[in-house]
N, CA and C atoms as an extended XYZ file, in Angstrom:
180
Properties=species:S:1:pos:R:3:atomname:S:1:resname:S:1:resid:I:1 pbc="F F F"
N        14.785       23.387      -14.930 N   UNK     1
C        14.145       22.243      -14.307 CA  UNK     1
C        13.778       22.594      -12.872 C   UNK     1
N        12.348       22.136      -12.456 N   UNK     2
C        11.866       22.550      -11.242 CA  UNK     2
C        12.961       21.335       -9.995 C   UNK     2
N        13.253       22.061       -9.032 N   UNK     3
C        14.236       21.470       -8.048 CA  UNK     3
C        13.257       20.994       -7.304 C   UNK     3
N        12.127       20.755       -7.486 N   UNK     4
C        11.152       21.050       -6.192 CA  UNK     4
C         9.975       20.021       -6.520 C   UNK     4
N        10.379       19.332       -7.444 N   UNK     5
C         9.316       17.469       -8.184 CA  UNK     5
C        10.459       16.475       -7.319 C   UNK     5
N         9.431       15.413       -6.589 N   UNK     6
C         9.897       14.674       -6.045 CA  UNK     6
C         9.387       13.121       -6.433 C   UNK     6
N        10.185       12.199       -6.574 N   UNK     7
C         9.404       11.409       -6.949 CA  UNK     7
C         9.284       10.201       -5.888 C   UNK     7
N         8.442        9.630       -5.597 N   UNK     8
C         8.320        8.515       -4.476 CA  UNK     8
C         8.177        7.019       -5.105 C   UNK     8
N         9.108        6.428       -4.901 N   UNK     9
C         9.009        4.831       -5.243 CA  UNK     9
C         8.264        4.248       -4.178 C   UNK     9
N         6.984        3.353       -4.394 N   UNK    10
C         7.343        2.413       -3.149 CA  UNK    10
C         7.473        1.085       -3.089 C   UNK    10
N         8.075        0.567       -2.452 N   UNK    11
C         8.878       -0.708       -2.681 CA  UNK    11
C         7.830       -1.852       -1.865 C   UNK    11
N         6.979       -2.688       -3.059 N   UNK    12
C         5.759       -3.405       -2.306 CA  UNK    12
C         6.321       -4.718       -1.843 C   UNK    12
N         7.618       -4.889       -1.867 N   UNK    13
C         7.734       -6.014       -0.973 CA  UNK    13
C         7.715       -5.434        0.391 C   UNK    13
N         8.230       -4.386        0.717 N   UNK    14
C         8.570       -4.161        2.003 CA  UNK    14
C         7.330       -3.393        2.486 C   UNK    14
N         6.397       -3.071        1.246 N   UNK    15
C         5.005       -2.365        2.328 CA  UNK    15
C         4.340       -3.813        2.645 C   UNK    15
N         4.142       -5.204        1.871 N   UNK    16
C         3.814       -6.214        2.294 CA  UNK    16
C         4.558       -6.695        3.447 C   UNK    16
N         5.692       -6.699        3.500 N   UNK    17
C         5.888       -7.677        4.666 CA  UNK    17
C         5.623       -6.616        6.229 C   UNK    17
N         5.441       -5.199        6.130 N   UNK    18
C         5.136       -4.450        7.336 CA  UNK    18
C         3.398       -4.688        7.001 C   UNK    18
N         2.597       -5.139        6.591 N   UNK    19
C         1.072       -5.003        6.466 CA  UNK    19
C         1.064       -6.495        7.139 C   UNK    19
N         1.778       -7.262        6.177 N   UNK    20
C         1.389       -8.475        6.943 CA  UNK    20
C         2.075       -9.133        8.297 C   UNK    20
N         2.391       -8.090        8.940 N   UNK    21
C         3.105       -8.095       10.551 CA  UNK    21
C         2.154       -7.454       11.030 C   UNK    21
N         1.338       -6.427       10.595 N   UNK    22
C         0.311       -5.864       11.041 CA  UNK    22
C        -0.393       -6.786       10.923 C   UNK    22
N        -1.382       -6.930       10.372 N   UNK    23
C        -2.295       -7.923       10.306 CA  UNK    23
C        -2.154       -9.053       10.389 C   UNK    23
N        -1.085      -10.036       10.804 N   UNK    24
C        -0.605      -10.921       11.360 CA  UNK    24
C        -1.048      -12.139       10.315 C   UNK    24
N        -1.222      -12.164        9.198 N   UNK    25
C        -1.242      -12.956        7.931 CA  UNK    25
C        -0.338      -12.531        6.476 C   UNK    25
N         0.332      -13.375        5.694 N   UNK    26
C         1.101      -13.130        4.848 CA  UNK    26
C         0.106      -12.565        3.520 C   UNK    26
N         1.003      -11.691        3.315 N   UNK    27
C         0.494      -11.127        1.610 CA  UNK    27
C         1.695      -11.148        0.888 C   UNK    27
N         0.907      -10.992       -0.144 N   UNK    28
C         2.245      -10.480       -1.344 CA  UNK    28
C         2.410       -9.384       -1.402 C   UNK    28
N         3.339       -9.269       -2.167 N   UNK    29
C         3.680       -7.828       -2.766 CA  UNK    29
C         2.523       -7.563       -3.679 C   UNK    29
N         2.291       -7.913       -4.553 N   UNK    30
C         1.507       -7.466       -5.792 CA  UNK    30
C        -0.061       -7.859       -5.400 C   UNK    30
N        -0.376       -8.937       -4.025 N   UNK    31
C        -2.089       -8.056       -3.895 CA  UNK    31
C        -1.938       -7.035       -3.051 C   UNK    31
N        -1.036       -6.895       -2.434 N   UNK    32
C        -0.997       -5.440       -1.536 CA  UNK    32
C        -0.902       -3.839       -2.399 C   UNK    32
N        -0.565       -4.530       -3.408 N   UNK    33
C        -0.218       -2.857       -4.831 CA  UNK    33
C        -1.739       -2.698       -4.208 C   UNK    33
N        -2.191       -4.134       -5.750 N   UNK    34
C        -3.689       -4.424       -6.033 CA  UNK    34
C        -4.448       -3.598       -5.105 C   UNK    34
N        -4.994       -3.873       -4.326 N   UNK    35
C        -5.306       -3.598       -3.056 CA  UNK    35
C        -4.899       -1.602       -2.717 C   UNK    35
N        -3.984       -1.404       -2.536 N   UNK    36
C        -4.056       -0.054       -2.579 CA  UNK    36
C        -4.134        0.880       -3.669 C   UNK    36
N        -4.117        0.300       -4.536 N   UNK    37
C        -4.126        0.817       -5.805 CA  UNK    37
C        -5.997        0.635       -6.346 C   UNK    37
N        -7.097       -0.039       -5.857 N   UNK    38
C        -8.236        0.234       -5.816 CA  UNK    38
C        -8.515       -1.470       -6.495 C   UNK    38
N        -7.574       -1.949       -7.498 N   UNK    39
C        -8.286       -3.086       -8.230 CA  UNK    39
C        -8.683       -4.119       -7.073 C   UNK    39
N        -8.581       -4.283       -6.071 N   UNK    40
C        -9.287       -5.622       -5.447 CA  UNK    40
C        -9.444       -4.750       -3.906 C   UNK    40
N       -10.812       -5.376       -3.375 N   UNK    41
C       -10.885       -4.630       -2.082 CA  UNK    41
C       -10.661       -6.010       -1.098 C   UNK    41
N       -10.286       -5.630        0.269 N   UNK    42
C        -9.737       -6.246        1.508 CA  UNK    42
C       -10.694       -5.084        2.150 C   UNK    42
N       -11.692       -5.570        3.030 N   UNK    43
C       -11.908       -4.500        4.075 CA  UNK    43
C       -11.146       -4.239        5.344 C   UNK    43
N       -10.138       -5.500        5.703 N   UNK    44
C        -9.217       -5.520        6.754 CA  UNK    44
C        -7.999       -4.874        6.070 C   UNK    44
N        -7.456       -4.918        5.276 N   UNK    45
C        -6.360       -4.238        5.031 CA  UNK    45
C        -6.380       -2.494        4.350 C   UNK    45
N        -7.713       -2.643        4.394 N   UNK    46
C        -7.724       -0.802        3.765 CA  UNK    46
C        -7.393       -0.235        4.912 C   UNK    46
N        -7.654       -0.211        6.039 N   UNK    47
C        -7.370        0.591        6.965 CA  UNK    47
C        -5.598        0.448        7.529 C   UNK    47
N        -5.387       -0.180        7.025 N   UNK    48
C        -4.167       -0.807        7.295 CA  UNK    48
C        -3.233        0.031        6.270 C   UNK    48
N        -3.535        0.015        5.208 N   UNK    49
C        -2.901        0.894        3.973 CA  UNK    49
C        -2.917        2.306        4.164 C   UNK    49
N        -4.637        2.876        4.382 N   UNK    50
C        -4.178        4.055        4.928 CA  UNK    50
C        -3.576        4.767        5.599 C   UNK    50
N        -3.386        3.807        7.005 N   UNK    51
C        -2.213        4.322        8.108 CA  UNK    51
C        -1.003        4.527        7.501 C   UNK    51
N        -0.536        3.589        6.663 N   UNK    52
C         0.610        3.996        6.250 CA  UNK    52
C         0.631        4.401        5.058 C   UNK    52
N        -0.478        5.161        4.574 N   UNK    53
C        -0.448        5.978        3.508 CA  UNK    53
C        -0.053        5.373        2.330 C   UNK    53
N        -0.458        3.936        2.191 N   UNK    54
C        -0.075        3.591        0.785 CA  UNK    54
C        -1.365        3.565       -0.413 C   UNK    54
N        -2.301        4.267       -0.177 N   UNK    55
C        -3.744        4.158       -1.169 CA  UNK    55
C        -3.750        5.308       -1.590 C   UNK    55
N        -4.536        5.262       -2.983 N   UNK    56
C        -4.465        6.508       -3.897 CA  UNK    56
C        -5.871        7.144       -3.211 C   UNK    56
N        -5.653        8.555       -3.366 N   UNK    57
C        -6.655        9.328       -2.987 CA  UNK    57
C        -8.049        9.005       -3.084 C   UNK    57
N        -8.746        7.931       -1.890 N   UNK    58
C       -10.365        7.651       -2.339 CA  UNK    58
C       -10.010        6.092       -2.962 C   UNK    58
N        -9.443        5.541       -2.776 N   UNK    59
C        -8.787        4.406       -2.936 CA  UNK    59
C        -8.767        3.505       -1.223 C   UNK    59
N        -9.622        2.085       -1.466 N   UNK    60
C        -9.358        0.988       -0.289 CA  UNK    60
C       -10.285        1.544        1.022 C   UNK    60
């Protein structure tokens, strides 16, 4: 077994409640996935996701 696969959870309550301290309006957890995950666009919060690196490659 490779020692060297890592796997990353990320926990969308807590990327929501740091996005929506950023952006100073409440989200959820699950439109913030949405949202970085490509199914719904926010043009204020894509840039917001990318900083903290939560969008899939070419995603938001």
């Amino acid at each position: 077994m490779d020692n060297n696969l890592t796997v990353t959870k990320i926990s969308w309550v807590k990327a929501a409640a740091k996005v929506s301290e950023i952006a100073g309006k409440p989200y959820s957890a699950q439109y913030i996935r949405e949202v970085a995950n490509g199914y719904r666009t926010n043009k204020q919060l894509a840039p917001i996701l990318k900083d903290l690196g939560l969008t899939n490659k070419g995603v938001a």
